[in-house]
C-alpha positions as a printed Julia matrix, in Angstrom:
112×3 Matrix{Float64}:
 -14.17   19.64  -12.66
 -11.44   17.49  -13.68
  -8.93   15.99  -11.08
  -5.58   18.24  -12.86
  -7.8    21.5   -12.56
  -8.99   20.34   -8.84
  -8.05   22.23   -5.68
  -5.18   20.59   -4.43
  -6.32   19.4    -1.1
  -9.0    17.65   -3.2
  -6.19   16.02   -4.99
  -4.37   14.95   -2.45
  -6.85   13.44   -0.91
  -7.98   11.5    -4.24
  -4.41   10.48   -4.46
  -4.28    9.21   -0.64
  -7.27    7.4    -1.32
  -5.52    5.63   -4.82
  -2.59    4.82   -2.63
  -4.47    2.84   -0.48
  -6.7     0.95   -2.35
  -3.72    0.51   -4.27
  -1.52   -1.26   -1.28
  -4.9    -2.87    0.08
  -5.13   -4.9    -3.73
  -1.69   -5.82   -3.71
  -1.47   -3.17   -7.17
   1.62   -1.82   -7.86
   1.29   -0.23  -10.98
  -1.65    1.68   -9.45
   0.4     2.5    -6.6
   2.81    4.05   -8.67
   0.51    6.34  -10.36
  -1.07    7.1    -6.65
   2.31    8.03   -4.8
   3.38   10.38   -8.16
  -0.25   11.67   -7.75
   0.59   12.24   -3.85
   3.68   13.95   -5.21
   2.68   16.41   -7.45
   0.07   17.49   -4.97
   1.94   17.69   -2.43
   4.74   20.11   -4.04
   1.56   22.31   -4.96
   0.62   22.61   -1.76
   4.16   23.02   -0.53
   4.65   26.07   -3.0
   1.11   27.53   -1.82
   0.02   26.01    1.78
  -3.64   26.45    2.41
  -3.11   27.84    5.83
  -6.72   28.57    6.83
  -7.72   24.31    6.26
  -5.67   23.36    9.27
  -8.48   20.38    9.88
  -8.57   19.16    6.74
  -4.52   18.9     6.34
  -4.17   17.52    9.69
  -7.02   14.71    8.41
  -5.05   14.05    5.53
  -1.58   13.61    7.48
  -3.92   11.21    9.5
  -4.48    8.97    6.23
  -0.74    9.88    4.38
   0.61    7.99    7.74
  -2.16    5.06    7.9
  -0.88    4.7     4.14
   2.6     4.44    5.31
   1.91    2.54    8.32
   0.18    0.08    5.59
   3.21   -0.17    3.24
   5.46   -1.12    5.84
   3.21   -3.9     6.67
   3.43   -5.03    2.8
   7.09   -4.52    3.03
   7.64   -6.75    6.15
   5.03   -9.6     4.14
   7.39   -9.22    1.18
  10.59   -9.67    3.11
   9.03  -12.62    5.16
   8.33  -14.65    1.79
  11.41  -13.87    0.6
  13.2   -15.14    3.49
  10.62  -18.11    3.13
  12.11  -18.36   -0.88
  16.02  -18.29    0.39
  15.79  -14.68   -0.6
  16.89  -11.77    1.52
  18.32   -7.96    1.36
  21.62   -7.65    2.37
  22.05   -6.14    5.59
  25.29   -4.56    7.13
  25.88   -6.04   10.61
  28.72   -6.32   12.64
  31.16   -8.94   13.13
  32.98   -9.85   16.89
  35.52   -7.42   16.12
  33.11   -4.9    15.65
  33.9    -4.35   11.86
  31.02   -3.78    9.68
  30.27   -6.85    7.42
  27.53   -7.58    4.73
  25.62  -10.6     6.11
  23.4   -12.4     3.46
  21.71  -15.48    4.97
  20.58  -18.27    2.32
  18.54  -21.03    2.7
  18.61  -23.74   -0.15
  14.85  -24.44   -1.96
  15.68  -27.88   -2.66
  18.78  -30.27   -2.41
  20.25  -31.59   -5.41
């Protein structure tokens, strides 16, 4: 049986583990593919929930969130090099008058 005519569950779960093997080998391309994967699945089951697998959903909420609890790490490694590089998102903060202000923090690589 191919994975497009599998049972969605099956899918999903295929996809889940994609995604992480994906954010475990630093491979975004393949994490692309895995989350649109997760997707498609997901509005499947969404439009037809399998009611009677109540274990086997639950088990793959378990890994969805140990897949998100792994991307954030990635995220947080990515925004601590950047920082590293001088590099930063823009963050609103606020000033001493309580106004809202964009604060972007730069640190120079080298010094010419």
């Amino acid at each position: 049986m191919t994975t497009a005519m599998a049972d969605p569950l099956q899918r999903l779960s295929e996809a889940l583990d994609g995604e992480q093997r994906a954010l475990v080998e630093h491979d975004v391309a393949a994490l692309v593919v895995a989350t649109g994967n997760k997707l498609e699945a997901l509005r499947e089951l969404e439009r037809d929930p399998p009611l009677h697998d109540a274990a086997r959903l639950k088990e793959l909420a378990q890994r969805n969130h140990a897949n998100g609890v792994l991307l954030a790490r990635r995220r947080r490694e990515i925004n601590w090099a950047l920082r590293q590089l001088g590099r930063s998102e823009t963050s609103a903060a606020y000033d001493a008058k309580g106004q809202a202000q964009t604060v972007q923090a730069r640190r120079p690589l080298a010094v010419a």
